[in-house]
N, C-alpha and C positions, 0 to 999 in steps of 0.2 A: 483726122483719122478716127478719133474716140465719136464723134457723131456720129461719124459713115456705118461703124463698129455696133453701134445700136442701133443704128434702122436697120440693119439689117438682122441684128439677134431677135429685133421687137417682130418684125415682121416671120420669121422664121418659128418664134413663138406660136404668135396669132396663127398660122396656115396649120400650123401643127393641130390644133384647137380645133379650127374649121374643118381640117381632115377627119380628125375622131368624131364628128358630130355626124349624127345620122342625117340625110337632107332632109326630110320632114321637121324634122327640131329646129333645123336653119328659123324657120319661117313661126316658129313658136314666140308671141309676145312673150318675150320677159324670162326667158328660158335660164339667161346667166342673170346673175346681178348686174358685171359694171354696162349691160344694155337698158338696163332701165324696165320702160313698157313696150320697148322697141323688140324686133328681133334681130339675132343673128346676124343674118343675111343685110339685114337694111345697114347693120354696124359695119359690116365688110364691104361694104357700097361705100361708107361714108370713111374709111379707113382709107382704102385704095383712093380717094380721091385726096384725102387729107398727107396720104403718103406718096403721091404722086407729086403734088405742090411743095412739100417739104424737102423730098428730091432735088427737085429744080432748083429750087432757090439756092442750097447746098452748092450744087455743082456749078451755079453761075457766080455763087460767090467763091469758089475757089477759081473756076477760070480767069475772074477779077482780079486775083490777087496775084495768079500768075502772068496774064499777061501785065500787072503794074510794077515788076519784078524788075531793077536795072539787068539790062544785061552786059556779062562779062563777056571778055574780047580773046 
């Protein structure tokens, strides 16, 4: 639950971020620090993909863990 609780604050954060940002800056090298020489935009590519996989794994290791659950009668 305290995982699920932070991807979703982290992510809630970041779009908040993306929203305030003008779309022209999106595409601005280097615009924030923790992007580097990168921009915005390419960070939000590599986020959604990074938080899509992160996702996944989450929620198949909890399926795991429930279907490995004895069950009661």
């Amino acid at each position: 639950d305290e995982v699920l609780c932070y991807l979703r604050d982290t992510f809630e954060h970041f779009m908040a971020a993306v929203e305030e940002t003008a779309e022209a800056d999106l595409f601005k090298p280097g615009l924030v620090p923790f992007v580097g020489k990168g921009t915005l935009a390419n960070w939000y590519r590599y986020y959604a993909t990074h938080d899509s996989f992160g996702r996944n794994k989450i929620y198949d290791a909890l399926l795991k863990k429930k279907t490995s659950l004895p069950r009661s009668n």
